[in-house]
KEFITI-79377 format. One record per residue (C-alpha): x, y, z. Coordinates in steps of 0.05 Angstrom, whole numbers, plus 5000, padded with zeros to 4 digits. Layout:
{{X Y Z}},
...
END
This chain:
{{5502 6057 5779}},
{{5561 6107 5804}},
{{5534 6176 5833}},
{{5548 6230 5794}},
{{5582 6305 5841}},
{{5511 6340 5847}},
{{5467 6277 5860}},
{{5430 6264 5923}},
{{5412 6194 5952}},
{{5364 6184 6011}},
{{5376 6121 6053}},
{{5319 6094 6095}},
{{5307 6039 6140}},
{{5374 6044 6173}},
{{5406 6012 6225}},
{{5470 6029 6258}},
{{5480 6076 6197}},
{{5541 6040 6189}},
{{5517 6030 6110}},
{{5506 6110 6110}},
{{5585 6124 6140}},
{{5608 6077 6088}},
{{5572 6110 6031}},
{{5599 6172 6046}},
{{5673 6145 6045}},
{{5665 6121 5979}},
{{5628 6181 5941}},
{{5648 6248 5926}},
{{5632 6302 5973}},
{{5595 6335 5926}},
{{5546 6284 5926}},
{{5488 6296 5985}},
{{5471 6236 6032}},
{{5400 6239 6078}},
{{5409 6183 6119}},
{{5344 6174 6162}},
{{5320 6112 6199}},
{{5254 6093 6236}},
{{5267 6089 6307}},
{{5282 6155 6347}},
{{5349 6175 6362}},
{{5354 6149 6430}},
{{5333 6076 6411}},
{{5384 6087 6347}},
{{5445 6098 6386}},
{{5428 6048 6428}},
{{5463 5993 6373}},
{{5526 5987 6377}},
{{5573 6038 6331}},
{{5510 6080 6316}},
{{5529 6142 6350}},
{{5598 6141 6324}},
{{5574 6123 6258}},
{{5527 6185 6264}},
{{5580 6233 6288}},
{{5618 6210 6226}},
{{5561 6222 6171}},
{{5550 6294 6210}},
{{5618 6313 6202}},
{{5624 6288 6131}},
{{5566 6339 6120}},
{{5521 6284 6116}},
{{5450 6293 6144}},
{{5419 6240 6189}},
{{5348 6243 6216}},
{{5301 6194 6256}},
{{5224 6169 6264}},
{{5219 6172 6188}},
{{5170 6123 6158}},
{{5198 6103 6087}},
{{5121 6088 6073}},
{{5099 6158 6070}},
{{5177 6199 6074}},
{{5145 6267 6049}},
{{5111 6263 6127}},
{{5181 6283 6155}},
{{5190 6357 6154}},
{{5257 6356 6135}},
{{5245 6318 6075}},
{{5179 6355 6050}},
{{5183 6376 5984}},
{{5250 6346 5972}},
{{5266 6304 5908}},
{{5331 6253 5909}},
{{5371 6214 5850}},
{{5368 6142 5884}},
{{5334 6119 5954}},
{{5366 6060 5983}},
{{5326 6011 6027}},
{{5380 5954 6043}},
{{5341 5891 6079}},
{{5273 5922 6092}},
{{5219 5882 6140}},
{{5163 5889 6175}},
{{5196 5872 6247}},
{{5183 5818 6297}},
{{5160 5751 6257}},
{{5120 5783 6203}},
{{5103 5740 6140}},
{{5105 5750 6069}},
{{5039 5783 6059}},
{{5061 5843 6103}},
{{5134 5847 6080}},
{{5089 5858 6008}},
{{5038 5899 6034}},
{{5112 5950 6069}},
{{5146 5944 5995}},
{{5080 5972 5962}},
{{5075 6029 6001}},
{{5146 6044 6003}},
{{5147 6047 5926}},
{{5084 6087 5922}},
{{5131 6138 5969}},
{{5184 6134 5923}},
{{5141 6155 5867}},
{{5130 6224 5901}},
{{5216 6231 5915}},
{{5247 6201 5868}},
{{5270 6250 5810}},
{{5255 6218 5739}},
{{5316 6194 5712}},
{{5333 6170 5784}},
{{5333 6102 5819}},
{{5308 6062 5881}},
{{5354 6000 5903}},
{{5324 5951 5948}},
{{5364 5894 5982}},
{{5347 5832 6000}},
{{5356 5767 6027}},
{{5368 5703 5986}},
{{5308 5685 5954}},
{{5262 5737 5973}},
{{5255 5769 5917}},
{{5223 5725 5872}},
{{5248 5739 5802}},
{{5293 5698 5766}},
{{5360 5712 5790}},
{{5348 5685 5851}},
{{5390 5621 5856}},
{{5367 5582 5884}},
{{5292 5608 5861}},
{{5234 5612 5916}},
{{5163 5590 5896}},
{{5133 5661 5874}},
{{5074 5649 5918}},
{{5132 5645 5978}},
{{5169 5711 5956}},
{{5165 5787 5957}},
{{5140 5790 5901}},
{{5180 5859 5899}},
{{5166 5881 5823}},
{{5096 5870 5821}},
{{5099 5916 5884}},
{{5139 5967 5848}},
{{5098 5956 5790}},
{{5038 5989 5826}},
{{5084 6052 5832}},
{{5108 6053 5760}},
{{5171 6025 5773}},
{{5207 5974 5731}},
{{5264 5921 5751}},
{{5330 5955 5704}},
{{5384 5914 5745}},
{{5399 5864 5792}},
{{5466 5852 5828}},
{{5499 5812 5872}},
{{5512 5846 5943}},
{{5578 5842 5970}},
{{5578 5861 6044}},
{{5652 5865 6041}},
{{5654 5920 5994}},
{{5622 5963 6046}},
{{5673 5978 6094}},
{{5654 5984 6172}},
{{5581 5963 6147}},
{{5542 5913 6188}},
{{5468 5895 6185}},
{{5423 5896 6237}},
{{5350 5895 6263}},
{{5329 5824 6243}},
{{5263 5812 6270}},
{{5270 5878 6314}},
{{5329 5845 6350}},
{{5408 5875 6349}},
{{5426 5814 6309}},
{{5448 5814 6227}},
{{5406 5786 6165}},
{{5437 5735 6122}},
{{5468 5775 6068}},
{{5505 5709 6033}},
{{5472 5708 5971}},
{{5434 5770 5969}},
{{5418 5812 5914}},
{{5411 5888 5905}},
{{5350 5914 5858}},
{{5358 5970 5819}},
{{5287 6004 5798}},
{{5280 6053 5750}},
{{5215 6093 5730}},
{{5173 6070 5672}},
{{5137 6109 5621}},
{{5056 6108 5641}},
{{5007 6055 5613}},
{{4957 6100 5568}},
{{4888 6074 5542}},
{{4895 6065 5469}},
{{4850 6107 5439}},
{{4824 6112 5361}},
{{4835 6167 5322}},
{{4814 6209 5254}},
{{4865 6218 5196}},
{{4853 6267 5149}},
{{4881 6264 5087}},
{{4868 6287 5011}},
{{4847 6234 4952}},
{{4840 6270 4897}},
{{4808 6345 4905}},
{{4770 6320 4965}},
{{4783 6321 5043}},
{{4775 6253 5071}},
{{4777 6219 5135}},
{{4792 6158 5155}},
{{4780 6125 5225}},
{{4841 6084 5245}},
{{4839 6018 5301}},
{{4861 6042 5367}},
{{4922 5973 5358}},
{{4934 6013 5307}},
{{4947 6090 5341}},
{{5021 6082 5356}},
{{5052 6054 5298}},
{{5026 6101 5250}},
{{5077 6153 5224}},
{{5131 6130 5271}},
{{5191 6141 5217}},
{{5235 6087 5234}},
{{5256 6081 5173}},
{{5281 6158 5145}},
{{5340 6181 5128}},
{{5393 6190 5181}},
{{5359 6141 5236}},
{{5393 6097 5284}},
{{5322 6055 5298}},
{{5345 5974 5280}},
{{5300 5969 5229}},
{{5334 6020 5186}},
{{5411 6001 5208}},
{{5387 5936 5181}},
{{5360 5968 5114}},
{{5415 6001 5103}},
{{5469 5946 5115}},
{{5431 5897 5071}},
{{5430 5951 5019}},
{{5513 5968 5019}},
{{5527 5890 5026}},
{{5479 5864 4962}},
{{5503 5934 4926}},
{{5570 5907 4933}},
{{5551 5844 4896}},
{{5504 5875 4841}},
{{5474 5936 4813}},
{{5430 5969 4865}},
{{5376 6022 4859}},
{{5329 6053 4923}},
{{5262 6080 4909}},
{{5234 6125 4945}},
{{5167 6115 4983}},
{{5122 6135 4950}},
{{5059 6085 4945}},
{{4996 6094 4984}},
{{4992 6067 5057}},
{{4914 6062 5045}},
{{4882 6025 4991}},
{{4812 6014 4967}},
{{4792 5950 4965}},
{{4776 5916 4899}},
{{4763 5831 4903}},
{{4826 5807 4868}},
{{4867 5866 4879}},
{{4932 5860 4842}},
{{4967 5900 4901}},
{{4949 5843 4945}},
{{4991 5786 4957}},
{{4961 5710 4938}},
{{4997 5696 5008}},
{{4952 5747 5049}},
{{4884 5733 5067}},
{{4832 5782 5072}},
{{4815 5773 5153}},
{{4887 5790 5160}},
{{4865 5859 5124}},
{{4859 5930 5178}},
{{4799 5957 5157}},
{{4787 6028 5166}},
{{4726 6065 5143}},
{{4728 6129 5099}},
{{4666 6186 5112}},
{{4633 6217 5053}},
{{4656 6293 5072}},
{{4674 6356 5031}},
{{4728 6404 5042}},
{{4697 6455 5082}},
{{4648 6406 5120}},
{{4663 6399 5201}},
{{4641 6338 5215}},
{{4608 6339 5297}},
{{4571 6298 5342}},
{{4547 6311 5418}},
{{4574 6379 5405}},
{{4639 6362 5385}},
{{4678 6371 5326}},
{{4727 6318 5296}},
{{4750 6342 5227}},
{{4786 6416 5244}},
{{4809 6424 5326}},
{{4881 6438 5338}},
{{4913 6375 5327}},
{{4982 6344 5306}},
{{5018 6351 5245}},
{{5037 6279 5213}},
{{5108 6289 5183}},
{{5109 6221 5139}},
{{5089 6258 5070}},
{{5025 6266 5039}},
{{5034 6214 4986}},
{{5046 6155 5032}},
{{4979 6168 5063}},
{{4937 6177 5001}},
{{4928 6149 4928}},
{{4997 6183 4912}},
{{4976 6253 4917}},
{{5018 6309 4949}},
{{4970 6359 4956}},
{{4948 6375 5027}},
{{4976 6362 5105}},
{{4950 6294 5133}},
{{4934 6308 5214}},
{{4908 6261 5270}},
{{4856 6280 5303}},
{{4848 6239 5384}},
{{4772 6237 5396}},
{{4726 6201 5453}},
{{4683 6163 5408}},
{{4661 6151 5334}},
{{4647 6205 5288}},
{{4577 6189 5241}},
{{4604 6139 5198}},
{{4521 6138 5167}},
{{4550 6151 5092}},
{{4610 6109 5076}},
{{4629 6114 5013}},
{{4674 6055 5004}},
{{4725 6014 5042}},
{{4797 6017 5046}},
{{4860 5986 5082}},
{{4926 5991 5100}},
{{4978 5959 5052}},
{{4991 5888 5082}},
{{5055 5888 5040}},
{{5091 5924 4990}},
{{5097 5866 4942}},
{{5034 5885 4909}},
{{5077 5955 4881}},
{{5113 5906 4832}},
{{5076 5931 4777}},
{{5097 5994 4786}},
{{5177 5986 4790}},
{{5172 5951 4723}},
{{5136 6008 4691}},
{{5180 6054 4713}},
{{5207 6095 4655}},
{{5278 6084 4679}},
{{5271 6011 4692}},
{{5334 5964 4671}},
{{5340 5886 4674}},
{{5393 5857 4710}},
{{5388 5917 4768}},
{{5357 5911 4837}},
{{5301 5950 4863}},
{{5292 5967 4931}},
{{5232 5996 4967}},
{{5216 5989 5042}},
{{5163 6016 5090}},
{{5119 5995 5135}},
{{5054 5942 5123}},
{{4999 5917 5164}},
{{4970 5853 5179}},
{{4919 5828 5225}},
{{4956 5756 5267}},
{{4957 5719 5323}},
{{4984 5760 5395}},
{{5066 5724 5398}},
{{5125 5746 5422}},
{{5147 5746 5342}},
{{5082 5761 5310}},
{{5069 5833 5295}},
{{5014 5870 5267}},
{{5057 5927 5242}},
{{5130 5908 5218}},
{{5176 5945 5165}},
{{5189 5905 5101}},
{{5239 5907 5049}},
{{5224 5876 4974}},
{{5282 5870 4929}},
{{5254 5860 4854}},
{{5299 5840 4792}},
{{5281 5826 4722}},
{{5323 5793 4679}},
{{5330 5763 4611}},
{{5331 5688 4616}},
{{5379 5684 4551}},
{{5426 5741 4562}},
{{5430 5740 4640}},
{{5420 5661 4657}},
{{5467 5672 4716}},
{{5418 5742 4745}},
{{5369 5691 4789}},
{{5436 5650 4826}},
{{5467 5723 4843}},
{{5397 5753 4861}},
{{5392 5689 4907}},
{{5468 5688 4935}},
{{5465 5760 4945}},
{{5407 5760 4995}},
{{5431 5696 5031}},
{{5504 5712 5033}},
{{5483 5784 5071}},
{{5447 5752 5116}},
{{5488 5706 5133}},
{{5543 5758 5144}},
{{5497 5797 5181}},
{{5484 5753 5232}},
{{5551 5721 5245}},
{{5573 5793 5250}},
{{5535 5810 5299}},
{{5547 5743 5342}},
{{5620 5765 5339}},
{{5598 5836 5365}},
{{5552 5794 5419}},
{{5618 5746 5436}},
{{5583 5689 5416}},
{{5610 5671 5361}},
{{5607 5588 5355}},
{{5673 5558 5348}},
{{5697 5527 5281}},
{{5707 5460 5309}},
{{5622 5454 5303}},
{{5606 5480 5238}},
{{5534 5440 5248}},
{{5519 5506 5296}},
{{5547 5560 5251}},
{{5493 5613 5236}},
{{5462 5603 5155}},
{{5407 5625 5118}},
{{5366 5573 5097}},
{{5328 5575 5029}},
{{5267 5526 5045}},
{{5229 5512 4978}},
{{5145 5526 4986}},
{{5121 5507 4917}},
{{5137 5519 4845}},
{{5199 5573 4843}},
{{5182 5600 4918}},
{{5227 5602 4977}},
{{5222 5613 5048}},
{{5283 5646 5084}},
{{5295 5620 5148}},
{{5358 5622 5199}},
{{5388 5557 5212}},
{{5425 5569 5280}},
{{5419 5524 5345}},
{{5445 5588 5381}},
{{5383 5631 5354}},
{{5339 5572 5368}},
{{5271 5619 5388}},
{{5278 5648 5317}},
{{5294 5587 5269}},
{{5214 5569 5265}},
{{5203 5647 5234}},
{{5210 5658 5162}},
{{5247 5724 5155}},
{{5223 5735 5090}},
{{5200 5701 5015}},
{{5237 5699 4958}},
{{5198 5680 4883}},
{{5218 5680 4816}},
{{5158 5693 4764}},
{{5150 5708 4697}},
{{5136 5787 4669}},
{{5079 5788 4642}},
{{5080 5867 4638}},
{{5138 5861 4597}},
{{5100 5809 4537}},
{{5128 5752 4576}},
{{5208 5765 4558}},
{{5237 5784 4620}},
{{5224 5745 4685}},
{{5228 5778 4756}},
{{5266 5752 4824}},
{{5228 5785 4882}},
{{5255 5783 4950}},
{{5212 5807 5010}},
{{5249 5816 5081}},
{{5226 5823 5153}},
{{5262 5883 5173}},
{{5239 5878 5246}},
{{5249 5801 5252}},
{{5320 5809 5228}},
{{5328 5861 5274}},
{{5314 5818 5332}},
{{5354 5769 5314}},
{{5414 5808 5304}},
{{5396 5861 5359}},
{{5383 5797 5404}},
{{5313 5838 5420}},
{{5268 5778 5459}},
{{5206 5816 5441}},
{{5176 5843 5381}},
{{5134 5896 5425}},
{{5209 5934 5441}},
{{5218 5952 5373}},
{{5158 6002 5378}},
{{5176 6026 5442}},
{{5169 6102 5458}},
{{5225 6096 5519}},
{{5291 6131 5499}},
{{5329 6082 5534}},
{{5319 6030 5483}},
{{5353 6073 5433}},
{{5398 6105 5470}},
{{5437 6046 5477}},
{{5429 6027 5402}},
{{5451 6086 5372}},
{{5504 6086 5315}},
{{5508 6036 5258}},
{{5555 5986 5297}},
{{5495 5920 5313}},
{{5509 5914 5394}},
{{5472 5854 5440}},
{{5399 5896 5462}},
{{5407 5899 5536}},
{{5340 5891 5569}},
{{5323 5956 5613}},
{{5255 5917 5640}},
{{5292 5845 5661}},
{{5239 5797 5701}},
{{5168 5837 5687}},
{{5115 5807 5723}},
{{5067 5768 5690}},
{{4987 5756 5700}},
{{4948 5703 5669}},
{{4871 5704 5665}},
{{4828 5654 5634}},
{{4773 5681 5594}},
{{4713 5632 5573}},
{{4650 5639 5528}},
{{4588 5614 5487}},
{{4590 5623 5418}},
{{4536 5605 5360}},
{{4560 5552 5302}},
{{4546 5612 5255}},
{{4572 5664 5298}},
{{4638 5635 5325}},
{{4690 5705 5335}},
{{4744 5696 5275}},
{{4805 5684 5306}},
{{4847 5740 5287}},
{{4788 5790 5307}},
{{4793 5755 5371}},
{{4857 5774 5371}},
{{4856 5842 5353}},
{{4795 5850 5399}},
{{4849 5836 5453}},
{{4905 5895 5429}},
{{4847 5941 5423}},
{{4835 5935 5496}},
{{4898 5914 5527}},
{{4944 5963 5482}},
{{5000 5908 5467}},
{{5006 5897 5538}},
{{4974 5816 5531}},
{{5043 5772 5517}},
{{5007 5715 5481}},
{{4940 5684 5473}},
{{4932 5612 5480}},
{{4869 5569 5464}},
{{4866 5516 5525}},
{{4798 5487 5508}},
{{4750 5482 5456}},
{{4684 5435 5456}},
{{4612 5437 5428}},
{{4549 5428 5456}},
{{4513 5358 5417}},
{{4444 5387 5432}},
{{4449 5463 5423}},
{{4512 5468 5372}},
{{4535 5521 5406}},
{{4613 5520 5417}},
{{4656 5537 5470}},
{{4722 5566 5468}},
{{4769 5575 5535}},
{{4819 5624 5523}},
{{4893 5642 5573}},
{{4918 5710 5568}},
{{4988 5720 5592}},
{{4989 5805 5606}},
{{5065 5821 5605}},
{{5091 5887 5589}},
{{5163 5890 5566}},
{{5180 5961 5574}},
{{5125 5992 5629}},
{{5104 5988 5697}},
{{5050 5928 5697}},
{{5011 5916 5770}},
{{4960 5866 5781}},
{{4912 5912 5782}},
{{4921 5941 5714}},
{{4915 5881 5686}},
{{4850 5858 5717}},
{{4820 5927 5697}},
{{4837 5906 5619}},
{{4810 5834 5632}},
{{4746 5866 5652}},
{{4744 5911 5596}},
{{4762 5859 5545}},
{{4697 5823 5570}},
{{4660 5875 5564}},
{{4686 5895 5491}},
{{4671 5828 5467}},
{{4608 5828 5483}},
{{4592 5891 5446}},
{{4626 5866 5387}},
{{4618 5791 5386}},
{{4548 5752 5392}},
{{4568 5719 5447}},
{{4559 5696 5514}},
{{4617 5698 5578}},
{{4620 5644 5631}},
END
């Protein structure tokens, strides 16, 4: 990262400040340089070159100051109350023969100093040996145990890894290391790497909210999951956006419009539903424990509904700015507003239950009734659905959909159902060799076994699954991207039949955007799209590489009768951890002959990919999961 005229950087730990006199030969002089080390001036000059190397910083204007401890840096006077665009720490160590727990125990508190200096779009860059690091691009890698462990360590200062490069001695003229175990000798700086960290935003407890909303002539509320909070009203998908999911939308639109007769529909249909048994908005396809729940409260318009002394249903809160009719049965009367509260409103008179759409298949029935409806024309609608599923780096429990619907007479338009069908695999396909092109990974043609093609896998009857068939995409082949059927109209006395196509907008997107994790796509750091902005599909470049992770095991009793269901597990686990848990793996499951009761053993990998994760943190949220399932499952922990 080049400094920018204006910008500061604060260099600690020096040596011989021959690093510092470099530095300033190779920035502009409108950039400010603090070079400060630990030992006093009269040890300093002491090493060989020092005092020239300090006469040259001074007279480069320069500043250079001693006995500063780069564990607590505010201490110095002369850098009290000072903030700088990038601190540079190049080989730090303890001294002497200190071992890796201290060297951990120095990079810790140096970060935690950082946090107080360090402006918030700047950077701290830490240097180090071959191997000590302990992320991945050490080569060769050190046992983690062995290593640094250095982003866990800036972890626990809210610092993530953004870059790691190589360090070239050479490029720094005059420079030479020195100190090595408190001696006037060099560290090995063949193979060492430079880290680059960069601040993250701050974990935040999920909490669960009230939505307001009108149904009818009455005020209603609704109280929505906490693994629900951030992925309401997000508006990925409006008009003008440069989020994935609607670059995506919009390509697949101009490329099947190109092909056949294309029409968008607005959003208009409910994101809550009441629930019926046999539901015609529901999918055959989507189970009811995959259903979000929320629960509506019998109140009037002018009723403020409290408890303890507070009020949930009229403090200042904040506007929601998807419209009204995407929130309620279709009306438009009214302003929907989310309320944050501590904990749950009286819920004593429910009225009846309702949940959010789990797709937007189940709105057929209402594109064929459209008064403007014509055969032989596809319909588009997209938004965003809900399903409860399994924590995966490519399961989600929000994700934007697209449905395509057709009808067509089977005498006068026998050929509508091939061109529905080539249409949606053809733009695919382009899609994604498109963007392998962009990526410059295209495969050559001498392989065509590796090319990139959509797949139509038949399910049953006249259903297909559409996968990607593509060696190079490899973690995504196993995902459908989406369904395509073919069934007859009944709303239309049986003469028209219907191709339906339904699309995983943010699974496409990750394949395309080559996005490893699903959780990124939801992120509220601009950096993700910042670098994504504009229509042109570019290779996502990871600004969290090498995230620590933290497994904990989790055990418990369970009843025959009263066994958790699996995906409540699951959501048990967002509702706690806040999408920081990576995956959730069952490693053991037995019963007990004489008791019946079962045991389950369950490993939780916690692995954020965008924030600051430490150890810490994610023991807190292990100990809070335990204690949440034991208020909401009849259980018992081991």
């Amino acid at each position: 990262m080049a400094m920018r005229p204006g910008d500061s950087v604060l260099l600690v730990g020096e040596g011989n400040f021959s690093f510092s006199a470099s530095l300033c030969d190779r920035v502009s002089r409108d950039v400010q340089v603090v070079a400060t080390c630990y030992e006093s001036e009269e040890t300093i000059t002491k090493h060989e070159h020092a005092a020239n190397n300090i006469n040259c910083l001074l007279e480069k204007g320069a500043e250079a100051h001693f006995l500063v401890d780069c564990t607590n840096i505010q201490e110095c006077p002369s850098l009290r109350n000072r903030l700088f665009d990038r601190v540079i720490f190049n080989f730090p160590h303890c001294g002497r023969k200190a071992g890796v727990k201290k060297n951990r125990e120095l990079l810790a508190k140096f970060f935690r100093s950082c946090a107080e200096v360090v402006t918030a779009t700047g950077d701290v860059q830490v240097t180090l040996c071959r191997g000590q690091g302990g992320t991945g691009a050490d080569q060769p890698p050190r046992h983690w145990q062995d290593s640094w462990q250095i982003v866990a360590q800036a972890a626990g200062a809210g610092f993530i890894l953004s870059e790691v490069n190589a360090f070239d001695a050479t490029c720094h003229g005059g420079y030479t290391s020195t100190g090595y175990r408190s001696q006037d000798k060099s560290f090995r700086v063949a193979g060492a790497l430079t880290h680059v960290f960069t601040r993250s935003l701050p974990i935040d407890k999920m909490k669960p909210f009230i939505m307001e909303t009108m149904i009818g002539n009455e005020h209603c509320s609704f109280c929505i999951p906490e693994e629900l909070a951030d992925k309401i009203n997000r508006n990925f998908l409006q008009e003008g956006s440069y989020h994935p999911v609607n670059v995506i939308k919009e390509l697949l639109k101009m490329r099947i419009a190109a092909m056949v007769a294309v029409h968008e529909l607005e959003n208009q249909f409910p994101l809550l539903l009441e629930y019926r048994p046999g539901d015609p908005h529901m999918d055959p396809e989507v189970r009811q424990p995959e259903l979000y729940f929320v629960t509506r409260s019998n109140c009037g318009a002018d009723q403020c509904r409290c408890r303890d002394g507070q009020c949930f249903s009229r403090p200042p809160c904040c506007e929601c700015s998807v419209p009204m009719s995407n929130l309620s049965q279709g009306d438009k009367n009214g302003d929907c507003k989310m309320l944050n509260r501590a904990e749950d409103p009286d819920l004593s008179k429910i009225c009846c239950r309702y949940y959010f759409r789990p797709t937007l298949t189940g709105y057929l029935d209402k594109v064929l009734q459209r008064p403007d409806f014509t055969a032989g024309v596809i319909y588009i609608l997209s938004g965003t659905v809900f399903r409860k599923c399994p924590i995966t780096p490519q399961t989600m429990p929000a994700f934007h959909e697209m449905v395509l619907v057709g009808a067509f007479n089977d005498k006068r338009q026998p050929d509508f159902p091939h061109l529905f069908m080539r249409s949606v695999e053809n733009t695919i396909t382009f899609l994604v060799k498109s963007s392998l092109r962009t990526s410059g990974s295209e495969i050559s043609h001498a392989d065509q076994n590796l090319h990139p093609t959509v797949l139509m896998e038949k399910t049953s009857g006249k259903c297909w699954n559409i996968y990607i068939k593509d060696m190079v995409l490899s973690d995504f082949t196993n995902n459908a991207l989406g369904k395509l059927d073919l069934v007859p109209c009944q709303q239309m006395g049986g003469e028209l039949s219907v191709c339906v196509a339904s699309i995983n907008l943010d699974l496409l997107s990750m394949v395309l955007y080559q996005i490893p994790d699903w959780r990124l796509l939801w992120t509220f750091d601009e950096r993700f799209l910042n670098q994504l902005s504009g229509s042109e599909i570019k290779p996502f470049r990871d600004f969290s590489v090498y995230p620590p992770a933290y497994t904990h095991d989790l055990s418990f009793w369970a009843d025959s009768d009263e066994r958790p269901d699996e995906l409540e597990f699951h959501a048990a686990v967002r509702r706690v951890s806040g999408e920081m848990v990576r995956c959730v793996t069952l490693i053991d499951s037995f019963c007990q002959p004489h008791t019946e009761r079962r045991s389950r053993c369950y490993r939780l990998t916690y692995q954020s990919c965008d924030r600051a994760l430490s150890y810490r943190q994610a023991l807190q949220m292990q100990l809070d999961l335990r204690e949440e399932l034991q208020k909401a499952f009849q259980i018992t922990l081991r």
